[in-house]
C-alpha positions in Angstrom: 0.0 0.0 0.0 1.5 3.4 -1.2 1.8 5.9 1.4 -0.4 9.4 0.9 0.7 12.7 2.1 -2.2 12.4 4.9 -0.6 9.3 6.1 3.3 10.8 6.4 2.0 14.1 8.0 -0.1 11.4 10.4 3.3 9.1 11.2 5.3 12.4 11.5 2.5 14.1 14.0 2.5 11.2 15.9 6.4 10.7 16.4 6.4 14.0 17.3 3.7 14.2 20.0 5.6 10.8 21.5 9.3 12.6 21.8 7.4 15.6 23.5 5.5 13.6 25.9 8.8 11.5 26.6 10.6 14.3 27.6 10.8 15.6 30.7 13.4 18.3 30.5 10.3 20.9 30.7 8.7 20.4 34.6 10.0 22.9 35.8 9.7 25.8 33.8 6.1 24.5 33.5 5.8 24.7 37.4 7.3 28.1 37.8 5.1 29.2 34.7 2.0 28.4 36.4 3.1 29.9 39.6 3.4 33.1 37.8 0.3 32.7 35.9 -1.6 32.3 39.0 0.2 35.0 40.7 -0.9 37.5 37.8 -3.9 36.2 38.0 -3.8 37.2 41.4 -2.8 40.5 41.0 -5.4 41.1 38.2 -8.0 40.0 40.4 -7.2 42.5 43.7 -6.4 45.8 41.1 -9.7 44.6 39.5 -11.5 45.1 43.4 -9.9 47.7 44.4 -10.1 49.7 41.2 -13.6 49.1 40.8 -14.4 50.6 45.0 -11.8 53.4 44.6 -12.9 54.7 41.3 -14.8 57.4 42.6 -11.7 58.5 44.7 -9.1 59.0 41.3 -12.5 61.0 39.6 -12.5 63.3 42.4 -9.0 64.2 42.3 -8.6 64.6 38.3 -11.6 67.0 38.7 -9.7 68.6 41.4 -6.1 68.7 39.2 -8.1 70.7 36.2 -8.9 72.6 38.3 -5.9 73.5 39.9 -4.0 73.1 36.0 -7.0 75.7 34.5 -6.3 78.1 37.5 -9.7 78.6 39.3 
């Protein structure tokens, strides 16, 4: 049976995704990666609270700095 182009790409796919799940050079930096991830995610979560109670605050004092910038 000749061999089509699906079937290479297939064979060649499939070697591939078996020397990538073989290797385990990669922990690591995976573990730190998700460690930061979660971190950001983290950080993005609390600026996202706070920003949302002290919006009112920062509206205030750019009204206030126009003010102070336009001279009255």
């Amino acid at each position: 049976m000749a061999c089509t182009p699906f079937m290479r790409a297939y064979h060649s796919l499939a070697s591939t995704m078996a020397r990538l799940g073989a290797d385990r050079r990669g922990g690591v930096s995976l573990e730190y990666g998700l460690i930061i991830s979660f971190v950001i995610v983290g950080f993005l979560g609390g600026l996202t609270l706070f920003g949302g109670s002290n919006g009112g605050a920062w509206d205030t004092m750019t009204g206030k700095l126009i003010a102070v910038i336009k001279g009255n």
